[in-house]
C-alpha positions as CSV (number, residue, x, y, z in Angstrom):
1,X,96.4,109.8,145.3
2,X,93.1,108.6,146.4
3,X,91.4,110.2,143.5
4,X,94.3,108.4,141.0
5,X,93.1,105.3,142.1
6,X,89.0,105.5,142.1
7,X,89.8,106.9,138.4
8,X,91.9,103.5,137.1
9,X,89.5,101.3,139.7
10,X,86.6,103.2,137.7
11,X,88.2,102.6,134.4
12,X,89.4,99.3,134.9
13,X,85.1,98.2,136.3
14,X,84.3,99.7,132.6
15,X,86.7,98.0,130.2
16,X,85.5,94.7,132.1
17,X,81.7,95.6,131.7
18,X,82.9,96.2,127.9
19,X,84.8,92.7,127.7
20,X,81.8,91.1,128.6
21,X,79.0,93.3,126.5
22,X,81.4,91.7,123.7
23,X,81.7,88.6,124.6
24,X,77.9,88.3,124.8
25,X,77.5,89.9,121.4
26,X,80.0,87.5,119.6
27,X,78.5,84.5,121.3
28,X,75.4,85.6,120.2
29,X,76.7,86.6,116.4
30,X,77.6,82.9,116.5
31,X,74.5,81.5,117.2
32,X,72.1,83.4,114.9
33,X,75.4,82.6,111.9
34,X,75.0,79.4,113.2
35,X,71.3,79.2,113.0
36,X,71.3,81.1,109.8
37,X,73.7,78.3,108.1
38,X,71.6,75.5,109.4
39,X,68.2,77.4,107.7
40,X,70.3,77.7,104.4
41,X,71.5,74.0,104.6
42,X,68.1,72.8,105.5
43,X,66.6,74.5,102.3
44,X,68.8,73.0,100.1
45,X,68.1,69.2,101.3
46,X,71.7,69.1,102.2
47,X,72.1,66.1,105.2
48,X,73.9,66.4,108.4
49,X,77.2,64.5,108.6
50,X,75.1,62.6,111.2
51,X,72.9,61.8,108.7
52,X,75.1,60.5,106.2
53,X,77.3,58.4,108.2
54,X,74.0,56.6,109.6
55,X,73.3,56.0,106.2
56,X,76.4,55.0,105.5
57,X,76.6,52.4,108.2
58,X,73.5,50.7,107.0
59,X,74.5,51.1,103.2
60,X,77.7,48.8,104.5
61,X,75.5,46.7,106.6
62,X,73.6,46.2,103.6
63,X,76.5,45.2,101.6
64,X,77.8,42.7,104.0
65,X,74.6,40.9,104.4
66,X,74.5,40.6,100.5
67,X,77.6,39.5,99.6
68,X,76.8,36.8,103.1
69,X,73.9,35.3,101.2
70,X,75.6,35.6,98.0
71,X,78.2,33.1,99.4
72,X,75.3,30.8,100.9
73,X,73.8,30.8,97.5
74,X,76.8,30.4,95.6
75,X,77.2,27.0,98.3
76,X,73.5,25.7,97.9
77,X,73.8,26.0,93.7
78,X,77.2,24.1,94.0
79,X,75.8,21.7,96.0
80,X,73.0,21.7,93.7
81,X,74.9,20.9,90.7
């Protein structure tokens, strides 16, 4: 009986050590896909979504600010007039 259990104790210590070799492999299959896609993007001048929403945000500050002084400039040439 002793011998029954070392042998599933043995085999159960080996699929765990197995679990984890994959684990390790698929978190680092990620990372070099990951890397990889990031290489492919950068070549291609493609921008992060960071990127483009910080753009974005000043293309809309931008826009506010104009249409601001447009208004004040619209009230000076009325004035004006």
């Amino acid at each position: 009986m002793q011998t029954r259990g070392k042998i599933f104790d043995d085999i159960s210590q080996l699929m765990t050590n197995a679990m984890g070799v994959a684990q390790g492999a698929r978190e680092e299959a990620e990372t070099a896909f990951k890397g990889m896609v990031d290489r492919w993007l950068a070549d291609r001048d493609f921008v992060t979504r960071e990127e483009f929403e910080a753009v974005r945000g000043m293309a809309q500050k931008a826009r506010e600010e104009n249409e601001a002084l447009k208004a004040r400039l619209d009230a000076l040439e009325a004035k004006s007039s």
